[in-house]
C-alpha positions as CSV (number, residue, x, y, z in Angstrom):
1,X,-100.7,91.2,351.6
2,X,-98.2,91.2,349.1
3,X,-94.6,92.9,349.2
4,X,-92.9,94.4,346.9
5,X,-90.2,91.7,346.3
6,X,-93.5,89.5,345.5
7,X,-95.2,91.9,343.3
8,X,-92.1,92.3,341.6
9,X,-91.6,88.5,340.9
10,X,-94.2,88.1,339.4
11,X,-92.8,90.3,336.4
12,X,-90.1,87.7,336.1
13,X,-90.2,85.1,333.9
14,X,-87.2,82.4,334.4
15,X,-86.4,79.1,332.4
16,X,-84.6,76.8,334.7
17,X,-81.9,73.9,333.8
18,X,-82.6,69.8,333.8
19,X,-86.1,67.5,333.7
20,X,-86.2,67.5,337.5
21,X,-87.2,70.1,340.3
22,X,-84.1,70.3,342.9
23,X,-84.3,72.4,346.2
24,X,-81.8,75.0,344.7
25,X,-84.6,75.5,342.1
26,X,-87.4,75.8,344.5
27,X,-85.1,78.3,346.9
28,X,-84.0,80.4,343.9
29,X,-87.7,80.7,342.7
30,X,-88.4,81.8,346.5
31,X,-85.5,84.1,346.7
32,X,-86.6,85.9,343.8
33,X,-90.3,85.2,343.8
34,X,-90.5,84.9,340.4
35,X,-93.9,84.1,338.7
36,X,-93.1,83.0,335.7
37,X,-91.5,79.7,333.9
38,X,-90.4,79.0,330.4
39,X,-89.6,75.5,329.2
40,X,-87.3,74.2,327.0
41,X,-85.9,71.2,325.3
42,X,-83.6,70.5,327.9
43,X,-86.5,70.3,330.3
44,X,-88.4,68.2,328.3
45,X,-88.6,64.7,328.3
46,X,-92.0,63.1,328.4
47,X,-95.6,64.6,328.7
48,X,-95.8,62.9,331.7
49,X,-92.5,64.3,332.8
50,X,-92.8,67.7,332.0
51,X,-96.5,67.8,334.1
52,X,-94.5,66.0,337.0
53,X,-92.3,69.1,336.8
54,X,-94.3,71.7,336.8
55,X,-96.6,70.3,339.6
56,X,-93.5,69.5,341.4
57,X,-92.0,73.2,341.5
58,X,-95.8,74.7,341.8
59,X,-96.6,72.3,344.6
60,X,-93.1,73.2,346.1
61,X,-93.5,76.8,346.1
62,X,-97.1,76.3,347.2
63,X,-98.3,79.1,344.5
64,X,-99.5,79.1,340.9
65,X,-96.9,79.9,337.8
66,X,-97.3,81.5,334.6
67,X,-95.9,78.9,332.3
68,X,-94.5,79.7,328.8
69,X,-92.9,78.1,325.9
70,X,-91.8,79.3,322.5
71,X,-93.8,76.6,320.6
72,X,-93.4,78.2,316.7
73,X,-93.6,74.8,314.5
74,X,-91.0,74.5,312.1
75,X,-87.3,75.2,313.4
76,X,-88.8,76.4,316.7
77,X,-90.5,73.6,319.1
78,X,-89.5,72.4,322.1
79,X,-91.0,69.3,323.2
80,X,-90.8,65.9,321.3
81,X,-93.9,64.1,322.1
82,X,-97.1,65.1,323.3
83,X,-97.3,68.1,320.3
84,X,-98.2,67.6,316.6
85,X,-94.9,68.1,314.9
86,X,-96.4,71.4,312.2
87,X,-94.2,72.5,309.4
88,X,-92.9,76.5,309.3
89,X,-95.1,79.7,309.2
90,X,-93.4,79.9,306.2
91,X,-94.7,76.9,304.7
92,X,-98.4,77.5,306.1
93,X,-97.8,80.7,304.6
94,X,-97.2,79.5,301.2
95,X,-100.6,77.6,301.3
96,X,-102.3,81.0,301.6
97,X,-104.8,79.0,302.9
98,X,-106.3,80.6,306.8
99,X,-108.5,77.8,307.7
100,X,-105.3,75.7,307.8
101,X,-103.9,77.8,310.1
102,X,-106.9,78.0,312.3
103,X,-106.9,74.1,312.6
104,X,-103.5,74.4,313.2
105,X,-104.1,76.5,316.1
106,X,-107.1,74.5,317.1
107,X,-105.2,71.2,317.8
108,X,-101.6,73.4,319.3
109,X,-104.2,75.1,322.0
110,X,-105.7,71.8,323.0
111,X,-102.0,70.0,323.5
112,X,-100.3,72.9,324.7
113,X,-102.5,72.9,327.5
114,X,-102.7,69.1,328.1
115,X,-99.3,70.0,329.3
116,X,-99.9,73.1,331.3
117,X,-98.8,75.9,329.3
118,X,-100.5,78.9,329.9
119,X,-98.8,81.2,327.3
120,X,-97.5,80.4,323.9
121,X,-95.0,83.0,322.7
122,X,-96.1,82.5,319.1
123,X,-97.3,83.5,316.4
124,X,-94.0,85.2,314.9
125,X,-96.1,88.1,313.2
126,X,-92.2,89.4,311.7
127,X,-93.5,90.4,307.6
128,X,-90.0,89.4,305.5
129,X,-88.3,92.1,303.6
130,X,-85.7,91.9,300.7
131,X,-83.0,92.1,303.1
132,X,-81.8,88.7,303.8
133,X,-83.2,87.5,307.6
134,X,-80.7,85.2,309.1
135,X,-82.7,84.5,312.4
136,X,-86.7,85.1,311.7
137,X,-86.5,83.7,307.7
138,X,-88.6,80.6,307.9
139,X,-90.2,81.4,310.9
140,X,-92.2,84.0,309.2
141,X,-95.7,83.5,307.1
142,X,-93.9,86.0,304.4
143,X,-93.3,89.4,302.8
144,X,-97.1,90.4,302.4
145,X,-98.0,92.2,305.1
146,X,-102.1,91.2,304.7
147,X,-101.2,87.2,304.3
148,X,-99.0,87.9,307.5
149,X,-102.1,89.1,309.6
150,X,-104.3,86.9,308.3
151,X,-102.7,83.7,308.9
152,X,-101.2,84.7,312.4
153,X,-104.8,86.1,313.5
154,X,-106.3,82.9,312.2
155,X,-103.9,80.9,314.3
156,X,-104.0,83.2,317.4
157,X,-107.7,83.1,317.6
158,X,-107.9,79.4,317.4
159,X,-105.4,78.6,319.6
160,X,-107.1,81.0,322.6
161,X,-110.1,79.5,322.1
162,X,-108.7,76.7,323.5
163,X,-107.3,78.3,326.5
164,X,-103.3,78.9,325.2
165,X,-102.8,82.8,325.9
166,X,-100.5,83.7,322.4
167,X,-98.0,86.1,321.9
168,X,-97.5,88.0,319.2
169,X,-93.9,88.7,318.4
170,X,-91.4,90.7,317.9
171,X,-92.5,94.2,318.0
172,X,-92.7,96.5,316.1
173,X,-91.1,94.1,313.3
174,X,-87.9,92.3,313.6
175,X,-87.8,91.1,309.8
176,X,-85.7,93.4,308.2
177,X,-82.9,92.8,310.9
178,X,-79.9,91.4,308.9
179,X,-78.4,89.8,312.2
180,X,-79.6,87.6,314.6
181,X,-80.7,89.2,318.1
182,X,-79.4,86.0,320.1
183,X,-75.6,87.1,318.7
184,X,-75.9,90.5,317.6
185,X,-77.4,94.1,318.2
186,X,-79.4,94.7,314.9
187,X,-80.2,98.1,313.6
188,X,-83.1,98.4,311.6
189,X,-83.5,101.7,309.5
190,X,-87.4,101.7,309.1
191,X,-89.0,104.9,309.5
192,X,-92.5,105.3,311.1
193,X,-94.6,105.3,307.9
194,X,-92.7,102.1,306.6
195,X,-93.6,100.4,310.1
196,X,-97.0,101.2,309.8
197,X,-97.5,100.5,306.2
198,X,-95.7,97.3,306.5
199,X,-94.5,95.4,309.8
200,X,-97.2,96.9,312.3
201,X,-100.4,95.2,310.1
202,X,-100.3,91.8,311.7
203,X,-99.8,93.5,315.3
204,X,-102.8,95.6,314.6
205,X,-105.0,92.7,313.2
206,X,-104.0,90.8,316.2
207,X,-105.1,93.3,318.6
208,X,-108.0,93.6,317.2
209,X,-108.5,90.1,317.0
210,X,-107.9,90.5,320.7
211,X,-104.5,88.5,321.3
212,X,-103.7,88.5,324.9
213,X,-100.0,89.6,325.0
214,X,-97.5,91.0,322.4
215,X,-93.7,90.5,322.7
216,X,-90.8,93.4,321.3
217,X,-87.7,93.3,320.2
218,X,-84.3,94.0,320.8
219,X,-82.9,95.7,317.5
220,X,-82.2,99.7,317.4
221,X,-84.6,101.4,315.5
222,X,-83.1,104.7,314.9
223,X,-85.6,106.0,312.9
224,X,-88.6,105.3,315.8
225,X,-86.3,106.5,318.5
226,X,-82.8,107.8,317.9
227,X,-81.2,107.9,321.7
228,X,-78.3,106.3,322.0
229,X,-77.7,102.8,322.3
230,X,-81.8,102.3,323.0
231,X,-83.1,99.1,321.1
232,X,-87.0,98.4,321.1
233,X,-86.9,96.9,324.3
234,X,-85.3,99.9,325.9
235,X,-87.2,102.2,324.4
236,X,-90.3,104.1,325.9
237,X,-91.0,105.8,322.9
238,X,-92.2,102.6,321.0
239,X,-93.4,100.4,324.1
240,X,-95.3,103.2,326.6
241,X,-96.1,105.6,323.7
242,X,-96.9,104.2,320.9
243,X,-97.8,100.3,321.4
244,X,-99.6,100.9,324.9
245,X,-100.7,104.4,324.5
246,X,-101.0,105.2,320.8
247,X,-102.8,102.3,320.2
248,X,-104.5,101.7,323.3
249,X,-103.3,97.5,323.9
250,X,-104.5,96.6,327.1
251,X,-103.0,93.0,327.0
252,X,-99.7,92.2,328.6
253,X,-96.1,93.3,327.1
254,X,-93.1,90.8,327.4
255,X,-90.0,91.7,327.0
256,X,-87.7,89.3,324.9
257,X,-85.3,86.8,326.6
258,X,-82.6,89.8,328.5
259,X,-79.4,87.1,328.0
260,X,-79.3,87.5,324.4
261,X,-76.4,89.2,322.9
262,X,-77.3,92.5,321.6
263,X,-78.6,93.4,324.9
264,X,-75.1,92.3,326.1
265,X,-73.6,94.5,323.7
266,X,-75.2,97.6,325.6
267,X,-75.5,96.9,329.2
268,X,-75.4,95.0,332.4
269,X,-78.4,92.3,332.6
270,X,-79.6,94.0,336.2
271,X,-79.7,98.0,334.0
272,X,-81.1,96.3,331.1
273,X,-84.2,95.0,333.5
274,X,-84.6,98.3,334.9
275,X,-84.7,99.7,331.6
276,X,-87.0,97.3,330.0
277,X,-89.5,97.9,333.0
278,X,-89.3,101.9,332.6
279,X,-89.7,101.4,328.6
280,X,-92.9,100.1,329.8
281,X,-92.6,96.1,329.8
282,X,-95.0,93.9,332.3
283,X,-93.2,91.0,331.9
284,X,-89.7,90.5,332.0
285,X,-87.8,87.2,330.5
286,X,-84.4,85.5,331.3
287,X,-84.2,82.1,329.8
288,X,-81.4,80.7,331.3
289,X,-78.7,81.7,334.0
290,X,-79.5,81.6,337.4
291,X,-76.7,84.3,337.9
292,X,-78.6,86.5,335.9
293,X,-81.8,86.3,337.1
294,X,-80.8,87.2,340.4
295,X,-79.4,90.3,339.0
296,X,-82.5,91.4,337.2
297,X,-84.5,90.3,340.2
298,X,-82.2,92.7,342.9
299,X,-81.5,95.4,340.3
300,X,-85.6,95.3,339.9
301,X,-86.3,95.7,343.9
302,X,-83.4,98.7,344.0
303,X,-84.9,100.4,341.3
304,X,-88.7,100.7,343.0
305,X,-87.0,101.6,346.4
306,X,-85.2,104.1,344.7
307,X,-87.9,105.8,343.2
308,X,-86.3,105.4,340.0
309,X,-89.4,103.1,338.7
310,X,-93.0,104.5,339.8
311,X,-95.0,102.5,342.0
312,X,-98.2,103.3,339.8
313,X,-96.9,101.3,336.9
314,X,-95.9,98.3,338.7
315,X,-99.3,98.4,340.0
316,X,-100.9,98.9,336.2
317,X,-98.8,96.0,335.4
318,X,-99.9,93.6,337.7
319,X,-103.6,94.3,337.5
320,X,-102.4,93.6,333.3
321,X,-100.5,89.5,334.7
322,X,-103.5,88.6,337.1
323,X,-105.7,88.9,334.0
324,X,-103.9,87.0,331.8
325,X,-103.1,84.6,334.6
326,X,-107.1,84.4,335.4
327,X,-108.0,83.2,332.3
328,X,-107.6,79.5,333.0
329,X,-108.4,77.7,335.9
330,X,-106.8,74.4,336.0
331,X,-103.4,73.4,335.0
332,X,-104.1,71.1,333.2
333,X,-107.0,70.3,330.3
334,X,-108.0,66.6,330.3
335,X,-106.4,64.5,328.1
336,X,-108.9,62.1,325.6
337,X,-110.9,60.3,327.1
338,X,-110.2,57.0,325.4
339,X,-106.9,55.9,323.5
340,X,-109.5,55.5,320.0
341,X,-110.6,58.9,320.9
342,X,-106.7,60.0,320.9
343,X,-105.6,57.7,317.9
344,X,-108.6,60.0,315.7
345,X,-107.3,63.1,316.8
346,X,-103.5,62.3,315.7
347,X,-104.6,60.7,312.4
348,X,-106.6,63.9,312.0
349,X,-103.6,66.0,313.3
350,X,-101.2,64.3,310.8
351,X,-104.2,64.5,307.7
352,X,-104.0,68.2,308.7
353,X,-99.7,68.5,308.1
354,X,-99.7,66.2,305.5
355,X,-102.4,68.8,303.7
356,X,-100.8,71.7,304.1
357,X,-96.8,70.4,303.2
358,X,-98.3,69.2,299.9
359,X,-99.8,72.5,299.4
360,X,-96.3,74.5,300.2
361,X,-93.4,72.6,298.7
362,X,-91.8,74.9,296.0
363,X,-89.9,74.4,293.2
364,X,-87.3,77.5,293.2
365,X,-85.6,76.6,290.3
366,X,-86.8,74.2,287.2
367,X,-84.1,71.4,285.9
368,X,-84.1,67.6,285.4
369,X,-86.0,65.6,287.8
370,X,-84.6,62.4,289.6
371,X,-85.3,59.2,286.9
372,X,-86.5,55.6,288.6
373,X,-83.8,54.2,287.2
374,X,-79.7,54.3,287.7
375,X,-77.7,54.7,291.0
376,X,-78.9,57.3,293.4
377,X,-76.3,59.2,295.4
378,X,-77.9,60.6,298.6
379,X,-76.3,63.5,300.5
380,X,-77.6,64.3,304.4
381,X,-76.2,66.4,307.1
382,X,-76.4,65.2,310.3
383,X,-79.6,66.6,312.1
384,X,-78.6,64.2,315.0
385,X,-75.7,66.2,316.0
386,X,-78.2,69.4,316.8
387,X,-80.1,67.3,318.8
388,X,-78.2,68.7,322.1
389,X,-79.4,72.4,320.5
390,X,-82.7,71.7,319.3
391,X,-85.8,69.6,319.0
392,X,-84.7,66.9,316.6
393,X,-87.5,64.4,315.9
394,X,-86.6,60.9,317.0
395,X,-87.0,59.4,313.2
396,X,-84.3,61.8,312.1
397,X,-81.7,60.8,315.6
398,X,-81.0,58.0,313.3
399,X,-80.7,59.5,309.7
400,X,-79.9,56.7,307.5
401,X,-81.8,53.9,309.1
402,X,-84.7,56.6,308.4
403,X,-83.9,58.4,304.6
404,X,-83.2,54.6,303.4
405,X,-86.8,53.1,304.7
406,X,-88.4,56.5,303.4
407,X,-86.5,56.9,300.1
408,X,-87.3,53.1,299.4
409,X,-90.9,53.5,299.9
410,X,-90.8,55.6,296.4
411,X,-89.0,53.0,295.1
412,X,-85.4,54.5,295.4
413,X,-82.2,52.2,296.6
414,X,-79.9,55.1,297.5
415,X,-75.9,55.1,298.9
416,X,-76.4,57.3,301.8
417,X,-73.6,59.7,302.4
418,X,-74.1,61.7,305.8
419,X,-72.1,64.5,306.7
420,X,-71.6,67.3,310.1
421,X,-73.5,70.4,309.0
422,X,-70.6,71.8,310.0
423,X,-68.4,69.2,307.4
424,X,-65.1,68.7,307.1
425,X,-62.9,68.7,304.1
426,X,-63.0,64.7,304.6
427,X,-66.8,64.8,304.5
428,X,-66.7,67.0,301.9
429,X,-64.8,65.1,299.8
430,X,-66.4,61.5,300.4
431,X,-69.7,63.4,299.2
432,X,-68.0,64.3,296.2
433,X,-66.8,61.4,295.4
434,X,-70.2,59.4,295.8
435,X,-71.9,62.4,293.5
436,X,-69.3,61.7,290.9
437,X,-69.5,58.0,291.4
438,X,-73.1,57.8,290.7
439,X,-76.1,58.1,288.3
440,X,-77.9,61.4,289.9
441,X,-77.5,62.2,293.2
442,X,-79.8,64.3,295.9
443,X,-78.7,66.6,297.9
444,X,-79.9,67.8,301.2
445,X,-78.5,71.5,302.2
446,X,-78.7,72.8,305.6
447,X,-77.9,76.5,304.9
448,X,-74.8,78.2,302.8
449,X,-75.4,81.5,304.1
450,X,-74.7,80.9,307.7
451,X,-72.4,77.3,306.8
452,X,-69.5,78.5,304.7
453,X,-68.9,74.9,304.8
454,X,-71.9,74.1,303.5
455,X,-71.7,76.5,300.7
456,X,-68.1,74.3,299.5
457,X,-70.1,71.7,299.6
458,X,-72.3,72.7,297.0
459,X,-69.9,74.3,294.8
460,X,-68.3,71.0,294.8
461,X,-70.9,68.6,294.8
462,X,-72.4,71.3,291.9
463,X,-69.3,70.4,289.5
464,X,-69.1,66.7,290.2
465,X,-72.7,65.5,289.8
466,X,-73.9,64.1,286.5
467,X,-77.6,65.0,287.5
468,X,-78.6,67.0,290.4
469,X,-81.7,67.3,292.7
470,X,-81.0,69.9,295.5
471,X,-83.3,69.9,298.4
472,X,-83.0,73.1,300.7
473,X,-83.8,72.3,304.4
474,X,-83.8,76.1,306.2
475,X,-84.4,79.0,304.8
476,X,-84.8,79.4,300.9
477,X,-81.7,81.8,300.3
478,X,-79.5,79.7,299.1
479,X,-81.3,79.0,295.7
480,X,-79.0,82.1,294.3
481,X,-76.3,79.4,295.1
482,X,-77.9,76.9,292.7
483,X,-77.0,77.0,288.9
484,X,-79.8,77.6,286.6
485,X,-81.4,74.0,284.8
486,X,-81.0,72.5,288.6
487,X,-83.6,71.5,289.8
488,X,-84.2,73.0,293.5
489,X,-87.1,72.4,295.7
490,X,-88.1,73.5,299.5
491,X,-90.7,73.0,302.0
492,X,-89.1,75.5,304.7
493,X,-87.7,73.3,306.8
494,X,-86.3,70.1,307.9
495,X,-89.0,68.5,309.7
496,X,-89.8,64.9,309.2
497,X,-92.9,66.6,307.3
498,X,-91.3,68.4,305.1
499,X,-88.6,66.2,303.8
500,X,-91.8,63.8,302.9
501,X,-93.7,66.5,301.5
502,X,-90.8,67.2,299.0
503,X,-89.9,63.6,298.6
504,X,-93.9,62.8,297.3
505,X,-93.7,65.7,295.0
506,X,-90.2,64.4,293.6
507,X,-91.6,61.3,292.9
508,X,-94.8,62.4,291.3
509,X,-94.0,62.9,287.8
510,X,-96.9,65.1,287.2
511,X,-96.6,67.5,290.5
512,X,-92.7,68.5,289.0
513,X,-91.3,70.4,286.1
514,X,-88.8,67.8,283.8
515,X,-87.0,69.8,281.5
């Protein structure tokens, strides 16, 4: 028979710190019965690591986890090795192309589970606006709502056929929001009529394509429910009403991750549980502090024996997790049977990103292309220095040693100038000088709108060069930086897949503009 402090844990999903299972891991996961893990890089460092640790916390605990992971592509993946390495929904987008993104999902649902995830939180279903989106950008197929639906149903479908349950986030649209959730409380003036002619499209094709869970949001939406300091994921209006009753979704409702800031902004993390459970969440997240998960976890259990939280919905909910966690029986799927039989499916895997990066790289602004002649100034931040924050491909740990070896195979010789995303006047001036110093020079930017630093290093590296080649790496806002008769291309990201991508269309006379 299960107690209440166990049906509640299994609400909770927690991410938990190292590559290792410790005893205080395995005690806090008993303390607070929690039922749920997310992984992230900092868990991560071999396929065969990361199944060691999830059997070792599973076997520990004697009991069977719901595991997740935000596994996007583009700016968003977690684990190094093990996954095929896809370009941004943006870039997929830009192929308009949803058989693509069905393969795509095909070959993500058969690794994700080789490594036991159960849940994918992906595909970002966010439809762009003109506003400018600091945090979903890139990681959204674009501003068309159809494209949007089609490509993430496309994806979703595939990737449950293989046995990944996917999310679709961030509900009811988190594209407009002009600051990023993690920092910030966004408020997002969309009125009902806009949501549902624009940002709830994907969220309805991928209910009816039947997608087994959909995540919200934590930006106010004053125009869907105007109480007082009540975001999306507070808010019973959008979550009970209209997304569970309105439009009758029987799948399971996460929550977003509770430690962000704009849910710091409004409350404690134990209230902001109690209110994402009565707005009509099943699942609850917090990524990252033990501290904090023991508050939702007690602020939970004083809440149902209180009365302040019905009984009825906790036990809706968890006829809602049981499903989703019934849907697989095994941890893990079998890996291929023979090391030919996995050697085909990466060649096949890498065919499939190198088709669709050669069908998204964009030219955003026309101008002089790079000549196969004449010293080549190259200009790189340094992607290794991320590498403590993010996924950074092991190719690009060592930047020059990798841009010189790729740039040569098209024939290039270049002086490699690196430089801190985050450069210094120092940096800034070196790259200057080896702009000024040399035939053409191309330039890699990270992003001016959230760098400043990056933005003076433009302007500078604008006025000094005799011809440029800009290359943006993020998102593509920062072309209104660029001076007209540059030329300026993008693949939506920074990958090891897109940089080639935009490096083969560089060098192919025919496949860019030369004015």
């Amino acid at each position: 028979m299960l107690t209440l402090e166990d049906l509640i844990g299994s609400r909770l999903v927690f991410g938990i710190p190292g590559t290792v299972i410790t005893p205080e891991i395995v005690r806090h996961f008993q303390e607070t019965h929690a039922g749920g893990l997310i992984l992230y890089r900092i868990n991560f460092e071999s396929p065969d690591q990361l199944r060691k640790l999830i059997s070792d916390l599973e076997n520990a605990l004697g009991r069977r986890l719901l595991v997740t992971c935000d596994h996007e592509g583009g700016r968003v993946i977690m684990f190094r090795d093990g996954v095929t390495i896809f370009p941004s929904n943006q870039a997929i987008g830009k192929t308009g192309n949803t058989q693509l993104a069905r393969r795509q999902g095909e070959q993500e649902g058969k690794e994700l589970r080789r490594l036991g995830i159960d849940v994918n939180f992906a595909p970002v279903l966010d439809v762009l606006t003109e506003a400018y989106s600091p945090n979903i950008g890139i990681r959204s197929y674009g501003a068309d709502p159809e494209l949007v639906a089609k490509m993430g149903a496309a994806r979703l479908s595939a990737m449950q056929v293989e046995g990944v349950s996917t999310c679709a986030k961030h509900f009811p649209g988190l594209g407009p929001a002009t600051l990023d959730p993690h920092l910030k409380l966004p408020t997002i003036q969309a009125t009902w009529a806009e949501i549902e002619k624009n940002h709830f499209i994907p969220f309805s094709r991928a209910m009816r394509t039947a997608v087994h869970s959909i995540m919200t949001s934590h930006p106010l939406y004053p125009n869907l429910d105007a109480t007082p300091k009540t975001p999306a994921t507070f808010s019973r209006k959008i979550v009970h009403d209209y997304l569970r009753k309105g439009t009758g979704y029987k799948g399971v409702i996460f929550s977003d991750d509770l430690e962000m800031g704009a849910i710091r902004e409004i409350c404690s993390i134990g209230e902001a549980a109690v209110k994402t459970v009565e707005a009509g969440h099943d699942m609850i997240l917090s990524c990252h502090d033990q501290q904090a998960q023991k508050e939702v976890f007690h602020a939970l259990v004083e809440a149902y024996k209180s009365d302040r939280l019905p009984k009825k919905e906790l036990d809706e909910s968890i006829q809602r997790i049981e499903m989703l966690k019934s849907r697989r029986t095994e941890r893990f799927s079998a890996l291929p049977a023979t090391e030919l039989r996995a050697k085909k499916e990466n060649d096949e895997a890498q065919t499939l990103v190198k088709e669709i990066c050669d069908l998204s790289v964009t030219t955003l602004k026309s101008g002089a292309a790079l000549a196969n002649s004449g010293s080549t100034a190259v200009l790189f931040p340094r992607l290794s220095k991320l590498a403590d924050k993010i996924m950074i491909e092991r190719e690009q740990l060592d930047e020059a040693a990798w841009l010189g070896q790729t740039l040569q195979s098209f024939g290039i010789k270049p002086k490699i100038e690196l430089y801190d995303i985050d450069a210094n006047a120092a940096q800034i001036s070196s790259a200057t000088q080896a702009a000024a110093g040399a035939d053409q020079t191309l330039l890699f930017l990270f992003d001016a709108h959230i760098h400043d630093t990056q933005k003076q290093l433009l302007e500078a590296v604008q006025a000094a060069s005799k011809r440029l080649v800009l290359v943006l790496l993020r998102d593509a806002y920062d072309a209104e930086f660029v001076k007209d008769r540059t030329l300026c291309l993008t693949n939506y990201g920074f990958r090891v897949c897109d940089i080639q991508a935009v490096l083969r269309k560089l060098f192919s006379p025919s496949a860019v503009p030369v004015q």
